[in-house]
KEVOMI-809462 format. One record per residue (C-alpha): residue number from 1; residue in one letter; x, y, z. Coordinates in pm, whole numbers. Layout:
KEVOMI-809462
<k = NUM, r = a, east = X, north = Y, up = Z> $
...
END
This chain:
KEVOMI-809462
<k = 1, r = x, east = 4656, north = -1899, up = 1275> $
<k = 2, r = x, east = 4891, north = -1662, up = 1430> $
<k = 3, r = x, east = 5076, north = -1560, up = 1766> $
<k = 4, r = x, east = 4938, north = -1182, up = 1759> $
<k = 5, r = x, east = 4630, north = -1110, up = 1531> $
<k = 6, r = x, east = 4673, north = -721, up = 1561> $
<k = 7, r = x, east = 5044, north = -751, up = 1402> $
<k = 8, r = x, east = 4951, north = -972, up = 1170> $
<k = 9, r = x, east = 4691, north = -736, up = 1051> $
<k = 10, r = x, east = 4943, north = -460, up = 1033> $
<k = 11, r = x, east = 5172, north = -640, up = 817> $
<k = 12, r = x, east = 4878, north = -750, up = 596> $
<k = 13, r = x, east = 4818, north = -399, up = 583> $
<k = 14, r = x, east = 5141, north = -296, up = 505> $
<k = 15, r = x, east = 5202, north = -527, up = 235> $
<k = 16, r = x, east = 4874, north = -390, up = 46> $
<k = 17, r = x, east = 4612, north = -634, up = 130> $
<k = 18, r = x, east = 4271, north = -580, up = 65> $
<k = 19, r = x, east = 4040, north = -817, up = 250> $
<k = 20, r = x, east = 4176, north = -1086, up = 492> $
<k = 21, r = x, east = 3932, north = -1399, up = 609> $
<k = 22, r = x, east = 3904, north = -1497, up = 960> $
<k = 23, r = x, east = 3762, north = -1683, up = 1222> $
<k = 24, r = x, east = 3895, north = -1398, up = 1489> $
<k = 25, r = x, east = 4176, north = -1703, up = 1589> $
<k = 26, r = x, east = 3943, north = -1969, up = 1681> $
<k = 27, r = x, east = 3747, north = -2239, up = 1578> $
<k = 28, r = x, east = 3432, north = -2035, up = 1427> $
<k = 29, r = x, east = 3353, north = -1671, up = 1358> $
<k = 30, r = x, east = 3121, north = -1702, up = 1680> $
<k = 31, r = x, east = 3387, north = -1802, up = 1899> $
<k = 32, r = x, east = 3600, north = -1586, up = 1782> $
<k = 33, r = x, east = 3366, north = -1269, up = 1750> $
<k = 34, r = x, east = 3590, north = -1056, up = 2009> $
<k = 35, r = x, east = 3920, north = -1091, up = 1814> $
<k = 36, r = x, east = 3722, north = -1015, up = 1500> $
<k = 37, r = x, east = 3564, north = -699, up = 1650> $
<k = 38, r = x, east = 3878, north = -577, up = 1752> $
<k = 39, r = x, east = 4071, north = -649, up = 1415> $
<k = 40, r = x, east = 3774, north = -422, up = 1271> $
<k = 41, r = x, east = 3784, north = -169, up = 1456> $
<k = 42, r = x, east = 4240, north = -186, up = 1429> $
<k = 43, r = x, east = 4157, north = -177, up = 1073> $
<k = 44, r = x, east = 3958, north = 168, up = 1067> $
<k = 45, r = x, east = 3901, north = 79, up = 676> $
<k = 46, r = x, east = 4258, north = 21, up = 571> $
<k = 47, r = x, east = 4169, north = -337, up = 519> $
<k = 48, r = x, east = 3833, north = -519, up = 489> $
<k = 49, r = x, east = 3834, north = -792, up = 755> $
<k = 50, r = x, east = 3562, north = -1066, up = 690> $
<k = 51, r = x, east = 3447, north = -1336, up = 931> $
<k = 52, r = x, east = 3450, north = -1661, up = 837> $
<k = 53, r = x, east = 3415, north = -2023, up = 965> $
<k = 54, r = x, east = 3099, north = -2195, up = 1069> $
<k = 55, r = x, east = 2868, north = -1904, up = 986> $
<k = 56, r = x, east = 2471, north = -1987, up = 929> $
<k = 57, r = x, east = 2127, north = -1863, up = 882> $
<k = 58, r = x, east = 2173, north = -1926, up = 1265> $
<k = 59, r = x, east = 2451, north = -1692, up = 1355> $
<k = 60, r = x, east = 2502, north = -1455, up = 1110> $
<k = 61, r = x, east = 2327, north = -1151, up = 1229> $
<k = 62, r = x, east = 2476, north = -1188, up = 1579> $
<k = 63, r = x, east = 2806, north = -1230, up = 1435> $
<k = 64, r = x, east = 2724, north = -882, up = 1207> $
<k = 65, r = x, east = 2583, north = -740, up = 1460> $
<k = 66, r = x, east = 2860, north = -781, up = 1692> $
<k = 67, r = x, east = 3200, north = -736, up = 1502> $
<k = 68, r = x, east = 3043, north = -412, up = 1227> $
<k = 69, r = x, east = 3188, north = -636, up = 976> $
<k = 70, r = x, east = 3050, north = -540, up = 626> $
<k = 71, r = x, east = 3098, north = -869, up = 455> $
<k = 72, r = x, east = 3113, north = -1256, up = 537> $
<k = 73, r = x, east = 3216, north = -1583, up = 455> $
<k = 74, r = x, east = 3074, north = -1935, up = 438> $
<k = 75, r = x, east = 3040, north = -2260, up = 287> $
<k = 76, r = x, east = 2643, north = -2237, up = 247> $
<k = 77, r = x, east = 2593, north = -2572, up = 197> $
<k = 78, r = x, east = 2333, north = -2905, up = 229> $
<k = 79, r = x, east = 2465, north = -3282, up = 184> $
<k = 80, r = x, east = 2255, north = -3410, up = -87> $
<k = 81, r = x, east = 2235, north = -3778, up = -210> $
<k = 82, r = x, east = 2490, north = -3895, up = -444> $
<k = 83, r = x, east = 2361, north = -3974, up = -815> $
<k = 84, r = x, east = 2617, north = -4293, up = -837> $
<k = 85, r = x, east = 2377, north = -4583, up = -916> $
<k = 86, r = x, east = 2592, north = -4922, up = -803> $
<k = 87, r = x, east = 2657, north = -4868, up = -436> $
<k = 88, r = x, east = 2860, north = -5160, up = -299> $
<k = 89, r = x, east = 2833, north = -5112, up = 92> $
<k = 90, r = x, east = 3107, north = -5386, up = 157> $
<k = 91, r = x, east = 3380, north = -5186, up = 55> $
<k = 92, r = x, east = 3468, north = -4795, up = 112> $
<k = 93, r = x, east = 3671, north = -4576, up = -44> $
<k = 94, r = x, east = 3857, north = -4376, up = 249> $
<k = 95, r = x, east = 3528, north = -4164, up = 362> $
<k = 96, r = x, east = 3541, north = -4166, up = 769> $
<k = 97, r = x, east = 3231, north = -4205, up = 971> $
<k = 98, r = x, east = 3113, north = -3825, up = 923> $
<k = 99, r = x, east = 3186, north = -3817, up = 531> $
<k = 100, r = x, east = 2891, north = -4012, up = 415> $
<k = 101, r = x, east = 3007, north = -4245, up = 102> $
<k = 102, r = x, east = 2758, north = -4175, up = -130> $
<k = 103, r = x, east = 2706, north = -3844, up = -34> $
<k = 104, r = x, east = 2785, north = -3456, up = -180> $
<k = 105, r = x, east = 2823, north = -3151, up = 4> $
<k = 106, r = x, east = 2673, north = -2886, up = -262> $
<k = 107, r = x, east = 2623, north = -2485, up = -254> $
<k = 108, r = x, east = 2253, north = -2479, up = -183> $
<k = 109, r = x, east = 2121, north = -2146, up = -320> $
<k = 110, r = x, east = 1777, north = -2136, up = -123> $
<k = 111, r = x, east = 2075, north = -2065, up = 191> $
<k = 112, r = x, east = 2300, north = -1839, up = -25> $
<k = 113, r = x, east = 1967, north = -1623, up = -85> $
<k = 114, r = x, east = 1826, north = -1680, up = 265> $
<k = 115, r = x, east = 2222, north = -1555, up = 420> $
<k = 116, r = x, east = 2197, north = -1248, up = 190> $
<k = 117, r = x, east = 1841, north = -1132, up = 299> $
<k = 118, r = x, east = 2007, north = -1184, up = 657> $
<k = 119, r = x, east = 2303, north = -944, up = 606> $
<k = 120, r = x, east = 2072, north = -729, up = 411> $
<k = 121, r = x, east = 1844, north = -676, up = 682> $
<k = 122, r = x, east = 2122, north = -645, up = 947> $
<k = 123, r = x, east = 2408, north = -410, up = 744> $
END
């Protein structure tokens, strides 16, 4: 989150970064896939810049594709069922409507390996 995205990269850059994560200043790498392509190309290899932010099996090779980015972030994972065994449904504790209560959000691998072949394929 910041006011100019090619300064920032430029101080980044001066200060020595390496790698800087980014959803191209919006809410996903998709959305933001113009700012990211940009920063890339700014960069000319001084700095990686990886996309990151809502990025799936989905969207991945279009958001490759379309920024030349070399590497990626994302979460890669599945909501799987909680192993608690006494579930009292009367009372919670703090979860909203879209955070199940008895639920886990894990790393699933089959996705890790499936986003991999993806970027293999497309890089």
């Amino acid at each position: 989150m910041v006011h100019d995205p090619a300064v920032a990269l430029e101080t980044l850059v001066s200060l020595g970064f390496e790698r800087v994560l980014t959803s191209g200043c919006d809410s996903s790498a998709l959305e933001g896939l113009p700012v990211i392509k940009r920063l890339i190309d700014q960069a000319k290899g001084r700095i990686i810049v990886m996309p990151g932010g809502g990025i799936t099996e989905r969207n991945l090779q279009r958001i490759l594709e379309g920024s030349g980015a070399e590497e990626f972030h994302c979460s890669a994972r599945s909501s799987r069922d909680s192993a608690m065994k006494f579930r009292n449904t009367c009372v919670t504790m703090g979860a909203t409507i879209s955070a199940p209560e008895y639920g886990l959000n894990v790393a699933d691998v089959s996705k890790v390996r499936s986003l991999n072949a993806i970027a293999k394929n497309t890089l």
